[in-house]
TIRO-877218 format. One record per residue (C-alpha): residue in one letter; z negated, y, x negated. Coordinates in Angstrom, 2 decimals, always signed. Layout:
TIRO-877218
(pt "A"; (Z; Y; X))
...
end
This chain:
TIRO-877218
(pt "X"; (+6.54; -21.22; -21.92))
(pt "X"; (+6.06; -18.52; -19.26))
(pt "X"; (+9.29; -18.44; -17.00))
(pt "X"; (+12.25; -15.87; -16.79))
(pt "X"; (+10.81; -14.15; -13.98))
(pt "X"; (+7.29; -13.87; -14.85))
(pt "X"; (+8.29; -12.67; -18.07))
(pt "X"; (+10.45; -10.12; -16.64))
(pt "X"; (+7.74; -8.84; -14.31))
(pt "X"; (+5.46; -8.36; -17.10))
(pt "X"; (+7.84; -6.80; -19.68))
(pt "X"; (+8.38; -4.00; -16.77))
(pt "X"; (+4.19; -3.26; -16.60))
(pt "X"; (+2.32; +0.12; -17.80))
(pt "X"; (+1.08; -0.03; -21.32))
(pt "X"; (-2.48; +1.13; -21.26))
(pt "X"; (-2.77; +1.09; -17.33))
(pt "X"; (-7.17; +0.29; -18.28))
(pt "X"; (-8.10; +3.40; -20.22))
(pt "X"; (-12.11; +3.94; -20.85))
(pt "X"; (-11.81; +7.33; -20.71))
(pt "X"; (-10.26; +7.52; -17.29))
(pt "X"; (-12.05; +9.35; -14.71))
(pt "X"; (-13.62; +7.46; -11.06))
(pt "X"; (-10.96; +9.65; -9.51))
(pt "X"; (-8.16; +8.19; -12.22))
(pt "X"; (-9.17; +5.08; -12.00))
(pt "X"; (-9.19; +5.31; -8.25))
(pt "X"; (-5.56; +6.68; -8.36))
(pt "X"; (-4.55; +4.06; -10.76))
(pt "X"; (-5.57; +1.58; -8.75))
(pt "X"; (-3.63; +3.48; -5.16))
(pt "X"; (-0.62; +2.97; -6.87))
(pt "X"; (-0.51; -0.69; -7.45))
(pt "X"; (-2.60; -1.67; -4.30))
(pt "X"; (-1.78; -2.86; -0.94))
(pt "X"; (+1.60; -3.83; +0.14))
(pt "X"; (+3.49; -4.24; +3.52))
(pt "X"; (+2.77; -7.12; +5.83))
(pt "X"; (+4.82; -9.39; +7.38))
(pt "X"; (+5.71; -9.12; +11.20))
(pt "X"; (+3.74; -12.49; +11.63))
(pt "X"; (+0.74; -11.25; +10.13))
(pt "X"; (-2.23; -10.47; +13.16))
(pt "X"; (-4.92; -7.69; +12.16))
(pt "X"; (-8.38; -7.54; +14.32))
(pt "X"; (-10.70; -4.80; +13.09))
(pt "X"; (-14.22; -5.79; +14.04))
(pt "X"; (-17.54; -5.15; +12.09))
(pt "X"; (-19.87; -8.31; +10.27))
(pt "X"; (-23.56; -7.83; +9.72))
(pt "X"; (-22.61; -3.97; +10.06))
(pt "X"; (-20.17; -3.47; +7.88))
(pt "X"; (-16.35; -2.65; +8.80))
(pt "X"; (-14.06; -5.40; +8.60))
(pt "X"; (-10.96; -7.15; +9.40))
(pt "X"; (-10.03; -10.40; +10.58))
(pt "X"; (-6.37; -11.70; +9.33))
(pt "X"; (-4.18; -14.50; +10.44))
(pt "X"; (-1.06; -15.92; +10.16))
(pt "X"; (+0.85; -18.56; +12.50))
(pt "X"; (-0.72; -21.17; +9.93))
(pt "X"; (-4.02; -20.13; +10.40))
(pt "X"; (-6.66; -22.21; +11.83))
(pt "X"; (-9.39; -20.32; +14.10))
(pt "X"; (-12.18; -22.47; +12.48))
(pt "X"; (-11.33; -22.27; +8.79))
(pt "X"; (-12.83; -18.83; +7.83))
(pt "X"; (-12.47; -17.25; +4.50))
(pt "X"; (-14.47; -14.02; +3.66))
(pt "X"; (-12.99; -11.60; +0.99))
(pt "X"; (-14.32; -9.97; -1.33))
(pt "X"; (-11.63; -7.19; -2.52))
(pt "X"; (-11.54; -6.18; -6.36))
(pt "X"; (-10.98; -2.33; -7.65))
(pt "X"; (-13.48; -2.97; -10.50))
(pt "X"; (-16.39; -2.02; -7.99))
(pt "X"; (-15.39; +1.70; -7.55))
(pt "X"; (-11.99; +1.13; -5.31))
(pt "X"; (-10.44; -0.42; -2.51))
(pt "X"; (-10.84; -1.16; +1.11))
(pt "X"; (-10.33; -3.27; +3.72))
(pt "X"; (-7.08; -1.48; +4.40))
(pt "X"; (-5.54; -1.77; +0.90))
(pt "X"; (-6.41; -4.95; +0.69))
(pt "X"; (-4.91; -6.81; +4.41))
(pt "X"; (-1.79; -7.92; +1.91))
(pt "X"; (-4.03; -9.92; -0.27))
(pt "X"; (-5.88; -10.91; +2.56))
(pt "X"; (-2.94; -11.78; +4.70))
(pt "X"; (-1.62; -14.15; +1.53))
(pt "X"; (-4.86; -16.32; +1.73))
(pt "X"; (-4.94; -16.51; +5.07))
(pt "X"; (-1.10; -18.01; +4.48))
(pt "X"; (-2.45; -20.16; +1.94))
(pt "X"; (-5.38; -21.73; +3.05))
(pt "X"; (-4.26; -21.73; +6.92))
(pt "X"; (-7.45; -19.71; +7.73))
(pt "X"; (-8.30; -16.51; +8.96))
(pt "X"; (-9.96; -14.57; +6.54))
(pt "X"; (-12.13; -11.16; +7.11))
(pt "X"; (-11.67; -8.67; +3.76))
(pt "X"; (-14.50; -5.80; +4.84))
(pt "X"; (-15.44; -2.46; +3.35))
(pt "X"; (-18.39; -3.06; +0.70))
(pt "X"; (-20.15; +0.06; -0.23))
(pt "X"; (-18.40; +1.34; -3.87))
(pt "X"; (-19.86; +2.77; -7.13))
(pt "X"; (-20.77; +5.21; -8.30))
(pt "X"; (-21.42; +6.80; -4.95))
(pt "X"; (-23.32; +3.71; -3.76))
(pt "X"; (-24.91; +1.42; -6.89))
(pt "X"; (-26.08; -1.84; -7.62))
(pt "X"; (-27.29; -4.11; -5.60))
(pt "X"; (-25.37; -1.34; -1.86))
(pt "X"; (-21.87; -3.83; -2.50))
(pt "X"; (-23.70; -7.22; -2.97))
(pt "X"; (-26.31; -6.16; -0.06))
(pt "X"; (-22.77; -5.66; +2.13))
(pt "X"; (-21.37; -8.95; +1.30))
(pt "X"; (-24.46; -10.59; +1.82))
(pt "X"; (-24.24; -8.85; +5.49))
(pt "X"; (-21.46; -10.18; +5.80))
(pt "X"; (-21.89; -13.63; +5.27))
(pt "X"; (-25.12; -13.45; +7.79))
(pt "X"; (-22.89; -11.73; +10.16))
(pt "X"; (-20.28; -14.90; +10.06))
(pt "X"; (-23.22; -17.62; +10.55))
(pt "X"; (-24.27; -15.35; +13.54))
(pt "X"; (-21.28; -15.52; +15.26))
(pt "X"; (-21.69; -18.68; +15.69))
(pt "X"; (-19.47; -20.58; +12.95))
(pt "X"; (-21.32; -23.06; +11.08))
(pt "X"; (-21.57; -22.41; +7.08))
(pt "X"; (-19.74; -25.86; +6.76))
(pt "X"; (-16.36; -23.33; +7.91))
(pt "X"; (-17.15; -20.79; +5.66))
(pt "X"; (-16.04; -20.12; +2.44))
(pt "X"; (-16.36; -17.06; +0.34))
(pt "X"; (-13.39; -15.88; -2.16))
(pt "X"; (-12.95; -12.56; -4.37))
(pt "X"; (-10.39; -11.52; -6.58))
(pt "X"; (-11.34; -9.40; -10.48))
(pt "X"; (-14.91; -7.77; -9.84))
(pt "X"; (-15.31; -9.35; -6.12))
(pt "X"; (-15.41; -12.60; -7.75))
(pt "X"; (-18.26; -11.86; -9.57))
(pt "X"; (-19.88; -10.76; -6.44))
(pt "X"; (-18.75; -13.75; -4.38))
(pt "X"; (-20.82; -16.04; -6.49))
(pt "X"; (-23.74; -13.31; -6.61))
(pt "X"; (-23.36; -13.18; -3.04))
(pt "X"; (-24.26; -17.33; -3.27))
(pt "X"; (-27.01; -16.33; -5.31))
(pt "X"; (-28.48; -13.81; -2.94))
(pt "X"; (-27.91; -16.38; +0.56))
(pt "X"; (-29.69; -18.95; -1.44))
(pt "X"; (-32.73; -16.00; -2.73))
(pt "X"; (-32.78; -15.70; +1.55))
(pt "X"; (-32.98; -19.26; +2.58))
(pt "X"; (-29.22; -19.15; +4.32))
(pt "X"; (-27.61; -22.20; +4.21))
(pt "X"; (-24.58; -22.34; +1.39))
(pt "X"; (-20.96; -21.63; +2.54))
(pt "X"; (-18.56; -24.56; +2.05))
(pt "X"; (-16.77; -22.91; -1.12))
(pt "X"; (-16.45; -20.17; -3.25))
(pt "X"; (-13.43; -19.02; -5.36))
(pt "X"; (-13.14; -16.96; -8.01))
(pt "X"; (-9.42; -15.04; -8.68))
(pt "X"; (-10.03; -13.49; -12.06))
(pt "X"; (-13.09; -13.45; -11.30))
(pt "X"; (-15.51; -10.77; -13.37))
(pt "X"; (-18.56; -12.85; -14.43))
(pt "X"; (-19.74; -11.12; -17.51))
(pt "X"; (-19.83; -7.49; -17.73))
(pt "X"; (-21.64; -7.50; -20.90))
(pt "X"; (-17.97; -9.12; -22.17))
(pt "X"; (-18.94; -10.46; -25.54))
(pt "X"; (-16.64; -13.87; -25.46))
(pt "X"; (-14.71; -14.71; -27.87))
(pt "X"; (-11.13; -14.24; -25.74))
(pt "X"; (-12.76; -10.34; -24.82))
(pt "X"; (-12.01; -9.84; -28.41))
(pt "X"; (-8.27; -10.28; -28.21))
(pt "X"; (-5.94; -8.05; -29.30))
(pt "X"; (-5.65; -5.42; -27.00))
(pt "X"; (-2.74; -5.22; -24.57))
(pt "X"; (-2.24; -9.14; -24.15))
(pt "X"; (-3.40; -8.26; -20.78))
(pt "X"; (-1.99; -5.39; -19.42))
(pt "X"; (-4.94; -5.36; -16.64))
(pt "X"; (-8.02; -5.76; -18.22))
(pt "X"; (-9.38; -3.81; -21.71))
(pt "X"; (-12.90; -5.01; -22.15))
(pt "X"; (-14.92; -1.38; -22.90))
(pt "X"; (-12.83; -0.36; -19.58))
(pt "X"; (-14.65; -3.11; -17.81))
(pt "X"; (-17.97; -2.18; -19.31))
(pt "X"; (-17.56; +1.57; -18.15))
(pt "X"; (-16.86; -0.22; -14.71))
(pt "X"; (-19.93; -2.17; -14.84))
(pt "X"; (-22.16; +1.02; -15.82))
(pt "X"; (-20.64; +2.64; -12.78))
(pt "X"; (-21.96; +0.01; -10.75))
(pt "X"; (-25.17; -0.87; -12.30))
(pt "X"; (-25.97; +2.98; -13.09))
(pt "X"; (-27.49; +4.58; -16.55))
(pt "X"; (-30.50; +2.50; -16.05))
(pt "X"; (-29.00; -1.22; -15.17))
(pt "X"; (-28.93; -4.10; -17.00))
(pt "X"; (-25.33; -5.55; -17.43))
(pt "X"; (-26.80; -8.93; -17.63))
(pt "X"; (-28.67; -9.20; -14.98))
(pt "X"; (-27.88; -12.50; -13.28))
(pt "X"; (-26.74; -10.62; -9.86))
(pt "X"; (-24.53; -8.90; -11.62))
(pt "X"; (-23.63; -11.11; -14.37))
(pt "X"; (-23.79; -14.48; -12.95))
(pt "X"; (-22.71; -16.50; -15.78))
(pt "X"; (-26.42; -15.74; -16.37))
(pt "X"; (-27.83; -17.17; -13.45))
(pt "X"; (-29.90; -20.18; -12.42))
(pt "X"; (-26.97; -21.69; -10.89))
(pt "X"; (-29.14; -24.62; -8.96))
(pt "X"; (-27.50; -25.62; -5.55))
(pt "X"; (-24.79; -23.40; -5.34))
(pt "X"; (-21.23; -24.17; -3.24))
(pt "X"; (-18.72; -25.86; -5.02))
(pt "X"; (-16.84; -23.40; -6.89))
(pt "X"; (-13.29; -23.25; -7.77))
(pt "X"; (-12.36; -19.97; -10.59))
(pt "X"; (-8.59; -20.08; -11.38))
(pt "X"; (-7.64; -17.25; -14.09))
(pt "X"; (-5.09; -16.92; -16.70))
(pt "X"; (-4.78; -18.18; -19.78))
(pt "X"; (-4.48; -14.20; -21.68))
(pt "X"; (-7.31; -12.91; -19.16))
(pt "X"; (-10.32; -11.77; -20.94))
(pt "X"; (-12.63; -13.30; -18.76))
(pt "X"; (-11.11; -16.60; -19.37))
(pt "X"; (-14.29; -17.72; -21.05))
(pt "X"; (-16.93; -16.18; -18.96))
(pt "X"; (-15.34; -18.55; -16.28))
(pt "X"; (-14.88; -21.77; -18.42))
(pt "X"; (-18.59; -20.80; -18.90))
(pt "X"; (-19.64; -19.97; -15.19))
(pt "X"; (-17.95; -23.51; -14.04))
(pt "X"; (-19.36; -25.40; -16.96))
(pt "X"; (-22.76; -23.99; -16.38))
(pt "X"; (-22.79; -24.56; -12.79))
(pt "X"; (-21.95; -28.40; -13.32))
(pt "X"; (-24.61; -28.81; -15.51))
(pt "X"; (-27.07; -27.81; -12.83))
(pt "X"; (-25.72; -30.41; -10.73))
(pt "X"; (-22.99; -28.40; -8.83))
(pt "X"; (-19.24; -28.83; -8.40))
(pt "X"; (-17.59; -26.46; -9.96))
(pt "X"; (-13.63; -26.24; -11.20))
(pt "X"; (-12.18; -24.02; -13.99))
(pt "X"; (-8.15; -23.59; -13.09))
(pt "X"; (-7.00; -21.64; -16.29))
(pt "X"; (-3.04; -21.38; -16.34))
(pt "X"; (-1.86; -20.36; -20.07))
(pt "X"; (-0.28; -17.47; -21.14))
(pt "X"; (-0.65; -15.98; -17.74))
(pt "X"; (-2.62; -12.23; -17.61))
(pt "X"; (-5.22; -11.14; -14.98))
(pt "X"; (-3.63; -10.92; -11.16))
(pt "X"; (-0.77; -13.43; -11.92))
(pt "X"; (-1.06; -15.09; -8.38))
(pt "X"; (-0.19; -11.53; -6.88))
(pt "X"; (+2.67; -10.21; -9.20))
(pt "X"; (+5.56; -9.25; -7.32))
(pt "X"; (+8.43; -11.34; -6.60))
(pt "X"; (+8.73; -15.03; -6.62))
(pt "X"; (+7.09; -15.92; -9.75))
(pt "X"; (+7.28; -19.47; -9.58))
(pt "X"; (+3.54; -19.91; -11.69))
(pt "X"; (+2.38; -17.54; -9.49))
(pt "X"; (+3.64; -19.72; -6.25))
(pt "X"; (+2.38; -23.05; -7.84))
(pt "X"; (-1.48; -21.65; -8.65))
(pt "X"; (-1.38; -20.16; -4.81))
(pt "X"; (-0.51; -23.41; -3.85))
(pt "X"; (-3.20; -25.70; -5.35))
(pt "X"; (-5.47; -22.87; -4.51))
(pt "X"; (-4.57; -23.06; -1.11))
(pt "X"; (-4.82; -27.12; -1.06))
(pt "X"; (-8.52; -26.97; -2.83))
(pt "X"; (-9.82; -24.83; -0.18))
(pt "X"; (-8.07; -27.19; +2.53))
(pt "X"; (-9.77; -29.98; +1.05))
(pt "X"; (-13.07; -28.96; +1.18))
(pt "X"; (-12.63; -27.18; +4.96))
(pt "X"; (-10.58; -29.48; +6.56))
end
């Protein structure tokens, strides 16, 4: 059973906040209004570049210089920056005592598939050639930059660049095509996510003439052969539930390590709610503890 506060939280959300027919400049204004947040007076910004591409580093007291976590910021590939996203960033680097760089990827439609994944894959090469080893790396991405932190995998290992120590998935999008089972819910279980809204997003990215499952952009489709371990927590009402059960179960049968967190009745962005949703603190923490495991 969900607890007061969560419930509360979620009784107070839009109805229909994912709309199909919603404009790039709706969606973008859509997604304005719930982004970003303020940040604590602890909480250190650096702006610096990676590979080329803008970025910022974030730390906290708890971080440690050597534990590095690159972001991949959601906005269901047409939204978000850096800047709107140094809250979320800010909480992982809390989290996972890290610093953590969350950079400005190239967004749809303006700039289509493969301009994002080419600028996390920048990225990435931009970290190793700073010096830090890949062994201190690990890659995370919350809704659609989930899907593109394990594409991003996908491309470094397509380039011969060793693997990053992890890779998590928040919500992570890894099936645009969406035709699990849980994507034909009922509509408004999740107050996030509507599943021909996350098709239109994908066709903004991809472009008239993409293919929704191609493995880059659809991972769950992938040859998932010596990837990082990977570690996808989502809710239990999220409609990409399965395409993550899937993702993780796939990638273990290729010989991987790969963990599917699923917490029930809990909808897309649960970790980041506001307030002190105790279900949101507890994933955060064992989030936070997998990473320090595996980046000590």
């Amino acid at each position: 059973m969900p607890s007061p506060e969560y419930q509360a939280v979620v009784a107070a959300l839009p109805v229909g906040w994912p709309d199909p027919k919603d404009s790039i400049e709706v969606v973008r204004e859509k997604f304005a209004e719930v982004g970003g947040g303020p940040l604590e007076a602890d909480v250190r910004v650096e702006k610096t570049s990676l590979g080329g591409v803008a970025a910022a580093w974030v730390s906290t007291p708890e971080s440690v210089k050597d534990r590095v976590l690159l972001h991949i910021h959601g906005g269901a590939f047409v939204s978000g920056s850096s800047e709107d996203f140094l809250s979320m960033a800010a909480l992982l680097a809390r989290l996972a005592c890290a610093r953590v760089a969350v950079f400005d990827y190239r967004v749809a439609p303006e700039h289509r598939f493969p301009a994002a994944l080419d600028d996390c894959l920048a990225v990435y090469r931009g970290a190793l050639e700073t010096g830090l080893p890949a062994a201190r790396i690990g890659l995370s991405g919350d809704s659609c930059g989930g899907g593109l932190a394990v594409s991003t995998l996908l491309r470094a290992r397509e380039a011969g660049l060793p693997q990053p120590a992890l890779c998590v998935g928040i919500g992570g999008w890894f099936d645009l095509t969406m035709q699990s089972e849980a994507a034909r819910q009922p509509p408004g279980l999740d107050p996030f996510l509507d599943p021909e809204w996350i098709r239109c997003r994908g066709r903004d990215y991809v472009g008239p003439e993409g293919d929704l499952r191609d493995p880059l952009v659809s991972p769950v489709h992938a040859d998932l052969r010596g990837l990082a371990p990977l570690f996808l927590q989502v809710g239990g009402l999220e409609l990409t539930r399965d395409d993550a059960a899937r993702l993780a179960e796939r990638a273990r049968a290729a010989g991987g390590e790969a963990d599917c967190d699923l917490w029930p009745d809990m909808i897309h962005a649960f970790q980041i709610l506001p307030g002190s949703i105790p279900e949101g603190l507890q994933a955060r923490e064992r989030m936070g503890a997998w990473i320090q495991q595996r980046i000590p």
